[in-house]
C-alpha positions, -999 to 999 in steps of 0.1 A, spaced: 0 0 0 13 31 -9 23 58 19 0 81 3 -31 57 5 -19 49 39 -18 81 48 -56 91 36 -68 57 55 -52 69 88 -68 102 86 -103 88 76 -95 63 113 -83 97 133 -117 114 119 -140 86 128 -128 87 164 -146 119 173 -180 93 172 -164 64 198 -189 59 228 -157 53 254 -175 68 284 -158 42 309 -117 42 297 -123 77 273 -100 54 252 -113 64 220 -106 42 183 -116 48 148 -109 23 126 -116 29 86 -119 -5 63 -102 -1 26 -126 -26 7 -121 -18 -26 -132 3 -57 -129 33 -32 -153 23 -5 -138 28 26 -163 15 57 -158 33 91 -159 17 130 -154 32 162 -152 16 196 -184 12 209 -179 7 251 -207 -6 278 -218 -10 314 -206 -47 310 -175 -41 301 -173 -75 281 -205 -64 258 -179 -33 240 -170 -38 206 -136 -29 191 -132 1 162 -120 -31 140 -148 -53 147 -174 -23 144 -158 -14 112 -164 -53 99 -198 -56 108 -204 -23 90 -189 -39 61 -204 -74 59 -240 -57 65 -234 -34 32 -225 -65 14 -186 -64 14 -166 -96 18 -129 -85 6 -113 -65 27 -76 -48 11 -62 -27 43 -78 -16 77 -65 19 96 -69 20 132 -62 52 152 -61 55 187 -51 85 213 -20 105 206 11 85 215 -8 58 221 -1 19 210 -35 13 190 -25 -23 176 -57 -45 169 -62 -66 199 -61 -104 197 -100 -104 191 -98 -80 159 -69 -98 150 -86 -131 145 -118 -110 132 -96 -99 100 -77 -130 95 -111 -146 87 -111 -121 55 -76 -116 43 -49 -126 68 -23 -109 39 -44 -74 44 -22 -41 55 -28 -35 87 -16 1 97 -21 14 132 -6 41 152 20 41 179 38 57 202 61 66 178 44 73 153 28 51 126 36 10 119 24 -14 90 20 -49 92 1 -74 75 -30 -96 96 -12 -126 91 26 -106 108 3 -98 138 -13 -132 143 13 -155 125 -9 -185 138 -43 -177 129 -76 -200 127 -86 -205 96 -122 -205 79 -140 -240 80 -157 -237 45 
């Protein structure tokens, strides 16, 4: 993925933030989706009172996705805090794998931006049973 399309998918992630419901950590996440043909899908973290019912920018993101009809997924954004480590979790992780474990994956840091593939972050993924 070029830095420039990198770059545009970040800022749609960083944008999308500004909409998390975070009341309990005020963590917030944006997450934007590159599916192709220039449709880019938007998540944010969606927290709850049961702490176990929140849902990830990532997985928000993929549901938004699948329910519009989209099935191939290229690159995913995630954007977290300033200076703050906003790596998919484990969860999101195997979420994405079940898609395209080769997509981009870029995410910020504390030091600034990273890019990795699914597949880099969760080198020992489950597969799809189809």
């Amino acid at each position: 993925m070029s830095s420039a399309d990198a770059h545009e998918l970040l800022s749609a992630a960083q944008d999308v933030r500004a909409r998390a419901y975070a009341p309990y950590s005020n963590f917030t996440v944006g997450a934007a989706l590159d599916v192709g043909d220039g449709h880019v899908i938007l998540g944010a973290n969606v927290e709850n009172a049961s702490y176990g019912l929140g849902i990830c920018a990532e997985r928000a993101a993929v549901a938004a996705a699948v329910s519009a009809g989209f099935r191939t997924f290229h690159a995913i954004a995630v954007a977290g805090p300033d200076g703050a480590l906003t790596s998919p979790c484990g969860a999101c992780r195997q979420v994405l794998a079940e898609f395209n474990p080769e997509m981009t994956v870029i995410y910020t840091t504390p030091d600034g931006v990273a890019q990795q593939t699914v597949s880099e972050l969760l080198p020992h993924h489950f597969g799809p049973f189809v």
